[in-house]
MIMAR-184359 format. One record per residue: residue number from 0; x, y, z of N, C-alpha, C, O in turn. Coordinates in nm, 2 decimals. Each point is the difference from the previous one (the first is absolute). Example, Ala and Ser with C-alpha at 12.3 -4.5 7.8 and 13.67 -1.06 7.14 Angstrom:
% residues 2
+-----+--------+--------+--------+--------+--------+--------+--------+--------+--------+--------+--------+--------+
|   n |    n_x |    n_y |    n_z |   ca_x |   ca_y |   ca_z |    c_x |    c_y |    c_z |    o_x |    o_y |    o_z |
+-----+--------+--------+--------+--------+--------+--------+--------+--------+--------+--------+--------+--------+
|   0 |   1.32 |  -0.57 |   0.78 |  -0.09 |   0.12 |   0.00 |   0.09 |   0.12 |   0.00 |   0.10 |   0.00 |   0.07 |
|   1 |  -0.14 |   0.11 |  -0.14 |   0.09 |   0.11 |   0.00 |  -0.08 |   0.11 |   0.08 |   0.05 |   0.11 |   0.01 |
+-----+--------+--------+--------+--------+--------+--------+--------+--------+--------+--------+--------+--------+
This chain:
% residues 95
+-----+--------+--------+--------+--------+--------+--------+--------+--------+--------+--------+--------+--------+
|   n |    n_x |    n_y |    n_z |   ca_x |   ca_y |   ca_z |    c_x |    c_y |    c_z |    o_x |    o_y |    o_z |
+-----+--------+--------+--------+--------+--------+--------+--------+--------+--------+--------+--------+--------+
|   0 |   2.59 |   3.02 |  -3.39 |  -0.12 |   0.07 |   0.04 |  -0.10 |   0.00 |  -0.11 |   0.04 |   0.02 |  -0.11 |
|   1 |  -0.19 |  -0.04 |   0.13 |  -0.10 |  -0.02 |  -0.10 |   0.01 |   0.11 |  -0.05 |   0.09 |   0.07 |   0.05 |
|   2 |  -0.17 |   0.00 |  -0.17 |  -0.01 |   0.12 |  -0.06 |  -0.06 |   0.02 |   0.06 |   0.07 |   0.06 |   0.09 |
|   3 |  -0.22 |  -0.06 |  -0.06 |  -0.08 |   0.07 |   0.07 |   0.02 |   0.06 |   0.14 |  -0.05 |   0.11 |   0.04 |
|   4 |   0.16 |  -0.24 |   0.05 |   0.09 |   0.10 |   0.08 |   0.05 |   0.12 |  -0.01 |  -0.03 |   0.10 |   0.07 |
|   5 |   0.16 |  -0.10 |  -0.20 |   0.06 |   0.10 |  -0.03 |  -0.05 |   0.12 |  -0.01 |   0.06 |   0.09 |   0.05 |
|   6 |  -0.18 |  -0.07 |  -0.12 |  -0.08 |   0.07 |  -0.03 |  -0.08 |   0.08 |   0.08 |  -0.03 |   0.11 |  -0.03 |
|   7 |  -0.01 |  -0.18 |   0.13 |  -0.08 |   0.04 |   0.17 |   0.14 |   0.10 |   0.07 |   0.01 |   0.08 |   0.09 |
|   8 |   0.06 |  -0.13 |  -0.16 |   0.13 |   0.07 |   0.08 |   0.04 |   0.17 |  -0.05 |   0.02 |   0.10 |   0.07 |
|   9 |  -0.04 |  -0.12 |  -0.21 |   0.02 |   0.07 |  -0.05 |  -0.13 |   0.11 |   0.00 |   0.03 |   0.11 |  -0.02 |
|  10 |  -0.10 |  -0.13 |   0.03 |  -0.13 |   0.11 |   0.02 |   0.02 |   0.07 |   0.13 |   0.00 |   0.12 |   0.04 |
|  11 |   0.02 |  -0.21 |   0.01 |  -0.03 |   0.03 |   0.18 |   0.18 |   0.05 |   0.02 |   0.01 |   0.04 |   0.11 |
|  12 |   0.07 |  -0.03 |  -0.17 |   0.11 |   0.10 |   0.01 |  -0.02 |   0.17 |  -0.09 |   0.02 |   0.12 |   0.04 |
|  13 |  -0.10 |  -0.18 |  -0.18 |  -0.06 |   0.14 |   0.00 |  -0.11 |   0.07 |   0.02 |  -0.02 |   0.11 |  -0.06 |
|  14 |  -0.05 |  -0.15 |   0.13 |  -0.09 |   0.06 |   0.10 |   0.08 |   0.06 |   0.13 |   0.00 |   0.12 |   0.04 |
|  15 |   0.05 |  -0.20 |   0.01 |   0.11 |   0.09 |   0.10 |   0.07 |   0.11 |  -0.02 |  -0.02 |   0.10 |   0.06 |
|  16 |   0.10 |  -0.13 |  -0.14 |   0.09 |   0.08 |  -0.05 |  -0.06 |   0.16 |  -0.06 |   0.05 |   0.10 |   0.04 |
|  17 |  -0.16 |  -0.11 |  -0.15 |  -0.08 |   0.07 |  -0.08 |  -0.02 |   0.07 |   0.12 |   0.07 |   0.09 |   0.04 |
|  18 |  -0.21 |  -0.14 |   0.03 |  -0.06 |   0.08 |   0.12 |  -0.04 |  -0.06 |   0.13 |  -0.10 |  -0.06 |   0.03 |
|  19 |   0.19 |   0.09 |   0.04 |   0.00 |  -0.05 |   0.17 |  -0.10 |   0.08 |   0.07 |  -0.01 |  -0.05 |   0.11 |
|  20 |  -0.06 |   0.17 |  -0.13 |  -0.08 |   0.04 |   0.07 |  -0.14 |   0.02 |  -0.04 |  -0.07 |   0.08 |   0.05 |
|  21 |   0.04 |  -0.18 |  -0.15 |  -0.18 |   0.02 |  -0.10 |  -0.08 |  -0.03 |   0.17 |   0.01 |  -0.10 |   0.08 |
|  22 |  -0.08 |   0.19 |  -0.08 |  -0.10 |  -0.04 |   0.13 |  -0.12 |  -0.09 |  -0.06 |  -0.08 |   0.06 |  -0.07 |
|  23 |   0.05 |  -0.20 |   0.08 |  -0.06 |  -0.10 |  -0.03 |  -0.11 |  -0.02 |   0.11 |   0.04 |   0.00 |   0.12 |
|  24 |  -0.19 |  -0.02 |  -0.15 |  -0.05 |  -0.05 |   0.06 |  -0.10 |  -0.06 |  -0.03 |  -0.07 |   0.05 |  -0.09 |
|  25 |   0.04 |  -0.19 |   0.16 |  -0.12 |  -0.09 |  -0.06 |  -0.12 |  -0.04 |   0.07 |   0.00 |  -0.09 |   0.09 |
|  26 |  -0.12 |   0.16 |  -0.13 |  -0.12 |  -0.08 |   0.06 |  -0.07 |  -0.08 |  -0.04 |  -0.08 |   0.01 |  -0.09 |
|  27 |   0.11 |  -0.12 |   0.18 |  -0.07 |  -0.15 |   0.01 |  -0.05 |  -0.03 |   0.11 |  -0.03 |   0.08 |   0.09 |
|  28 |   0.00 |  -0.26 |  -0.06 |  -0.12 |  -0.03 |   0.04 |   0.08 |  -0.13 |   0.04 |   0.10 |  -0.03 |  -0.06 |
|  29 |  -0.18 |  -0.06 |   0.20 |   0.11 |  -0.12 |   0.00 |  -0.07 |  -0.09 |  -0.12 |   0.06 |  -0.11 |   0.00 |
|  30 |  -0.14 |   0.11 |  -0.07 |  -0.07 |  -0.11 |  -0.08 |   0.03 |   0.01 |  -0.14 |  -0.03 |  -0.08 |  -0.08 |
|  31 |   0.11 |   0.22 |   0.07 |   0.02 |   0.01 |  -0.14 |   0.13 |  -0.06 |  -0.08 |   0.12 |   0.02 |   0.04 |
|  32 |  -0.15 |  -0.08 |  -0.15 |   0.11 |  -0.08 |  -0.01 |   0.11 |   0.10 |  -0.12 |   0.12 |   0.00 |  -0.01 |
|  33 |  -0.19 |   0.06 |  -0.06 |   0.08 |   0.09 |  -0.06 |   0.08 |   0.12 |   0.09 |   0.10 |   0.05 |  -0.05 |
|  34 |  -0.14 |   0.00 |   0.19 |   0.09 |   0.05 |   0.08 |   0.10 |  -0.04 |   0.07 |   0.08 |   0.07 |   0.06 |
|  35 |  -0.11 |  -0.25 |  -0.06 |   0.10 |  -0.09 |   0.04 |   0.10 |   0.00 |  -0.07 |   0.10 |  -0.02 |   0.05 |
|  36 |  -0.11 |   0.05 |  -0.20 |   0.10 |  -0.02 |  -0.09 |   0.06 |   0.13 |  -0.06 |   0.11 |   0.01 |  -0.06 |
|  37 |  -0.18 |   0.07 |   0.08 |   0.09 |   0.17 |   0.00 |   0.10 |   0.02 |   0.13 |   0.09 |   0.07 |  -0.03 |
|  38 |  -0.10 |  -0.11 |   0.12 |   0.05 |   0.02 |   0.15 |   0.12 |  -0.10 |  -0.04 |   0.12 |   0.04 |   0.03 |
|  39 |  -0.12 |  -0.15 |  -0.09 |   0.10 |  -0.11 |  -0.02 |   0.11 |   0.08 |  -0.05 |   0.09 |   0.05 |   0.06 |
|  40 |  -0.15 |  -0.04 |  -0.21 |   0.06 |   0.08 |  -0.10 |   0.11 |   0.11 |   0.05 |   0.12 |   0.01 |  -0.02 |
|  41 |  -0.22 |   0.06 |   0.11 |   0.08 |   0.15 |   0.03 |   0.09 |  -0.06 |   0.11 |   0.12 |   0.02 |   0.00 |
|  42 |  -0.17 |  -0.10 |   0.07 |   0.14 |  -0.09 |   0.07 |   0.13 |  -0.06 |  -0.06 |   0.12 |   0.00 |   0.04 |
|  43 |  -0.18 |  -0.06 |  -0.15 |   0.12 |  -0.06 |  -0.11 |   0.14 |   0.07 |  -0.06 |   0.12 |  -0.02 |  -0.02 |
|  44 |  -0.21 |   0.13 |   0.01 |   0.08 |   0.17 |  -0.06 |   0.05 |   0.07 |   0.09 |   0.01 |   0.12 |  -0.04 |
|  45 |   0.02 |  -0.13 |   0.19 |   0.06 |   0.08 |   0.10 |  -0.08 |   0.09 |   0.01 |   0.04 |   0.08 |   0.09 |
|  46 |  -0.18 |  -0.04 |  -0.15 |  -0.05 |   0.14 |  -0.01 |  -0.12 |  -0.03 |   0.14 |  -0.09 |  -0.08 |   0.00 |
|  47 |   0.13 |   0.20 |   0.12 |  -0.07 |  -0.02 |   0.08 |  -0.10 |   0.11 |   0.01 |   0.01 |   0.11 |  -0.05 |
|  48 |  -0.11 |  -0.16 |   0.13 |  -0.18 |   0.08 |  -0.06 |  -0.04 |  -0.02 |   0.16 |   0.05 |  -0.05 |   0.10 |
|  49 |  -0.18 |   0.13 |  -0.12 |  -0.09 |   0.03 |   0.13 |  -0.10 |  -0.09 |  -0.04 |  -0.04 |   0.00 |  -0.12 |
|  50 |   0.00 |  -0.09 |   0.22 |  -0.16 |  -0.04 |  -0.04 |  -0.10 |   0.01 |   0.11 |   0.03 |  -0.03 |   0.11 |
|  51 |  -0.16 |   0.08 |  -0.16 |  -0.13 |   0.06 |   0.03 |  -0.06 |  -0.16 |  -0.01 |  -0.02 |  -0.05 |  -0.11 |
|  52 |  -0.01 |  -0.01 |   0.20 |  -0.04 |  -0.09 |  -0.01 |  -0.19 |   0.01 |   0.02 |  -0.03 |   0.00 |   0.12 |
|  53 |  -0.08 |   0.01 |  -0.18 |  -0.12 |   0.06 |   0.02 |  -0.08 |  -0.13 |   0.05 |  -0.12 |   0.01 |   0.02 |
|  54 |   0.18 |  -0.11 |   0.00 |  -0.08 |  -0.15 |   0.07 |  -0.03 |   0.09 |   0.17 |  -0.09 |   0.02 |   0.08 |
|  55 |   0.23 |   0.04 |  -0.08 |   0.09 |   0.00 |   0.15 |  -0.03 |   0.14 |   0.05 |  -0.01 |   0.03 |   0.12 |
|  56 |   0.00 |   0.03 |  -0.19 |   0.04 |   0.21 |   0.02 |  -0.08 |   0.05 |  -0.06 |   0.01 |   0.00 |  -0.13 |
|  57 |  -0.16 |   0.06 |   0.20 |  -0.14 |   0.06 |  -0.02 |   0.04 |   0.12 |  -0.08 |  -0.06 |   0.05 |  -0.10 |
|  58 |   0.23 |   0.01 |   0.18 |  -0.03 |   0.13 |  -0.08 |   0.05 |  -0.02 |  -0.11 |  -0.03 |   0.08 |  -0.09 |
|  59 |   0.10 |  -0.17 |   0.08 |   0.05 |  -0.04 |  -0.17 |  -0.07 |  -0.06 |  -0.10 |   0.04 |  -0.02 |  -0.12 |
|  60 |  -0.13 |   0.00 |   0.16 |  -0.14 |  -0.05 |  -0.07 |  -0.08 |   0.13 |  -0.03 |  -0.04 |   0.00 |  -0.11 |
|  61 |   0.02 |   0.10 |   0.18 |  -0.06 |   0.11 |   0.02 |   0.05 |   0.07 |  -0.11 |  -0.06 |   0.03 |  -0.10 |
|  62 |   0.24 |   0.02 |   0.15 |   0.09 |   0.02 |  -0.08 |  -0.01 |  -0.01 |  -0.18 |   0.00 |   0.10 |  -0.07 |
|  63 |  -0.01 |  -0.24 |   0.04 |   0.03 |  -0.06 |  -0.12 |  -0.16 |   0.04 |  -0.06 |  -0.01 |   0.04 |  -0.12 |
|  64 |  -0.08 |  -0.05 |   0.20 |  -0.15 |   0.03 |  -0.06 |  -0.01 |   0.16 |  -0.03 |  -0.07 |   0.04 |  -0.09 |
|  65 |   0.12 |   0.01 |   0.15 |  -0.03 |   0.16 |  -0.07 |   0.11 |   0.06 |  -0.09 |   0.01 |   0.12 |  -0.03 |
|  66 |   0.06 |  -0.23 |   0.00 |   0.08 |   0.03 |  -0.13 |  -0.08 |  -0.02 |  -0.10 |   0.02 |   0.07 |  -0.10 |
|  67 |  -0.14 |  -0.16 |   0.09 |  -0.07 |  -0.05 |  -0.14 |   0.01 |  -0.18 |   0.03 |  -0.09 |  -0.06 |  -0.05 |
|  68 |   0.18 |   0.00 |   0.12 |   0.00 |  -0.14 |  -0.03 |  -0.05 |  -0.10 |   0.10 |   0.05 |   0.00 |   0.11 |
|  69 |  -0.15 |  -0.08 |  -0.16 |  -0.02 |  -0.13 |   0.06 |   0.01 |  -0.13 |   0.03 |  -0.08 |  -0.08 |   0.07 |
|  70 |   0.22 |   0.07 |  -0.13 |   0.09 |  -0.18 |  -0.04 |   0.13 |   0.09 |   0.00 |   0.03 |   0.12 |  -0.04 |
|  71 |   0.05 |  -0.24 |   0.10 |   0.10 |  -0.01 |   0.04 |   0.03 |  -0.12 |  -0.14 |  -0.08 |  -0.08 |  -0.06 |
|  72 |   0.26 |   0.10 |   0.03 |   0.13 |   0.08 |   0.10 |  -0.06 |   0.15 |  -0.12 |  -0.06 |  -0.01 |  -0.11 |
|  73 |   0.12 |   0.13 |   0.19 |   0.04 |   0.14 |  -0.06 |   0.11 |   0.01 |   0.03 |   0.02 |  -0.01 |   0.12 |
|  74 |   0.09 |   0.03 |  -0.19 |   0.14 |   0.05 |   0.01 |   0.06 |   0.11 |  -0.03 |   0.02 |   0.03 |  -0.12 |
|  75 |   0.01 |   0.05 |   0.23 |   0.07 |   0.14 |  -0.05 |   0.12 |   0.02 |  -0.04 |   0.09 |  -0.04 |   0.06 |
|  76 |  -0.09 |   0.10 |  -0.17 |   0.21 |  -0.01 |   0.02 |   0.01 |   0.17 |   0.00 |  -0.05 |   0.05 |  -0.10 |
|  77 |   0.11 |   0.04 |   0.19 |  -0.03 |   0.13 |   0.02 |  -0.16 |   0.02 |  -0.05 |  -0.11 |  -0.05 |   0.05 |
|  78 |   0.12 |   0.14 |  -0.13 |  -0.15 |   0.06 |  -0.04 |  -0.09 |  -0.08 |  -0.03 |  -0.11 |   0.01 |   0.05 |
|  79 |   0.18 |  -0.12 |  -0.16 |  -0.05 |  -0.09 |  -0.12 |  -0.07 |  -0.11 |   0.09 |   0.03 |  -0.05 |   0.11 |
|  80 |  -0.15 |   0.04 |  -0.21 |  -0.08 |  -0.19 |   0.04 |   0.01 |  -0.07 |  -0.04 |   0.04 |   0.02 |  -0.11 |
|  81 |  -0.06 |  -0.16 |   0.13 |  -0.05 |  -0.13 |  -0.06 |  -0.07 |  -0.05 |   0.05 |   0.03 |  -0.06 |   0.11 |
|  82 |  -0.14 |   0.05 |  -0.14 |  -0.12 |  -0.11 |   0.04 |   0.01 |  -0.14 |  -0.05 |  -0.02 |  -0.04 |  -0.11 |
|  83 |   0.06 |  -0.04 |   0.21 |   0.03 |  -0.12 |  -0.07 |   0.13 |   0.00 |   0.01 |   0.05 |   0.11 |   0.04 |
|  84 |   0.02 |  -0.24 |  -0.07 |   0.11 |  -0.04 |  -0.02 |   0.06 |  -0.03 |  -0.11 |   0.01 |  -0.11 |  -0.05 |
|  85 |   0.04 |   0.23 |   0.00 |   0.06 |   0.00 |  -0.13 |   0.13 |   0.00 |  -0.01 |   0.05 |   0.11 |  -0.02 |
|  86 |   0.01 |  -0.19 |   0.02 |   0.14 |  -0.01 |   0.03 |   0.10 |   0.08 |  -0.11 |   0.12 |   0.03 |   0.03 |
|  87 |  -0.17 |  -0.02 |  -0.14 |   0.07 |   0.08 |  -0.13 |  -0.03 |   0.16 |   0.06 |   0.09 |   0.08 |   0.02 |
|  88 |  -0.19 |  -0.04 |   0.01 |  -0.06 |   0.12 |   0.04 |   0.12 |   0.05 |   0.16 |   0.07 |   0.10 |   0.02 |
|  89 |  -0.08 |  -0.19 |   0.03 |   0.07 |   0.00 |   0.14 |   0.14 |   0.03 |  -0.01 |   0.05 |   0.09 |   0.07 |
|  90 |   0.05 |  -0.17 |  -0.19 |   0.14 |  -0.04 |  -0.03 |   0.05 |   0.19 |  -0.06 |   0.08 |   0.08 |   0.04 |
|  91 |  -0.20 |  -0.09 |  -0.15 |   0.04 |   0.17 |  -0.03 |   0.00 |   0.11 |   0.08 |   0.06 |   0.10 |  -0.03 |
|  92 |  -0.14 |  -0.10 |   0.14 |  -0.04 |   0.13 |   0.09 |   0.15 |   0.01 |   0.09 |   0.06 |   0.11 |   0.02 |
|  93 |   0.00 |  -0.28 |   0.05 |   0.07 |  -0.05 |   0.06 |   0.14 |   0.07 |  -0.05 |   0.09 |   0.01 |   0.08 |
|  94 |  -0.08 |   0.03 |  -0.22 |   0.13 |   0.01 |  -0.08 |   0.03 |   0.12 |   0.03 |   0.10 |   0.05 |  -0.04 |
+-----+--------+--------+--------+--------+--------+--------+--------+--------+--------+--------+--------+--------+
């Protein structure tokens, strides 16, 4: 098995294990390519999320705008944000 397999394996067993009920959610856009690759990501890691898609869902557009934000992806992990796709940011909230 490559390392970087092993490795995918091993996060995404402790992300499970750690915390099976983090309420995750991500708003994006179908054009955006960094929400393309957060949505992957959190697929890679077993960690499953809600997504507010704001191309598609006025109120989630509505939603996401009277939080303060105008670009997509925003990611919730319970309370906490990330604007953007920060995968270091994401990996620790995830723990």
């Amino acid at each position: 098995m490559p390392v970087w397999a092993d490795l995918r394996v091993k996060i995404e067993k402790t992300v499970q294990e750690e915390n099976p009920m983090k309420n995750v959610t991500v708003y994006s856009s179908n054009t955006c390519g960094y929400c393309t690759e957060a949505k992957k990501y959190l697929d890679s890691i077993g960690v499953s999320y809600t997504e507010k898609n704001v191309s598609t869902d006025v109120e989630a557009r509505k939603e996401l705008m009277s939080k303060g934000f105008m670009g997509v992806p925003v990611i919730y992990v319970d309370e906490e944000i990330i604007q953007g796709f920060d995968k270091k940011r994401l990996d620790e909230l995830l723990k």
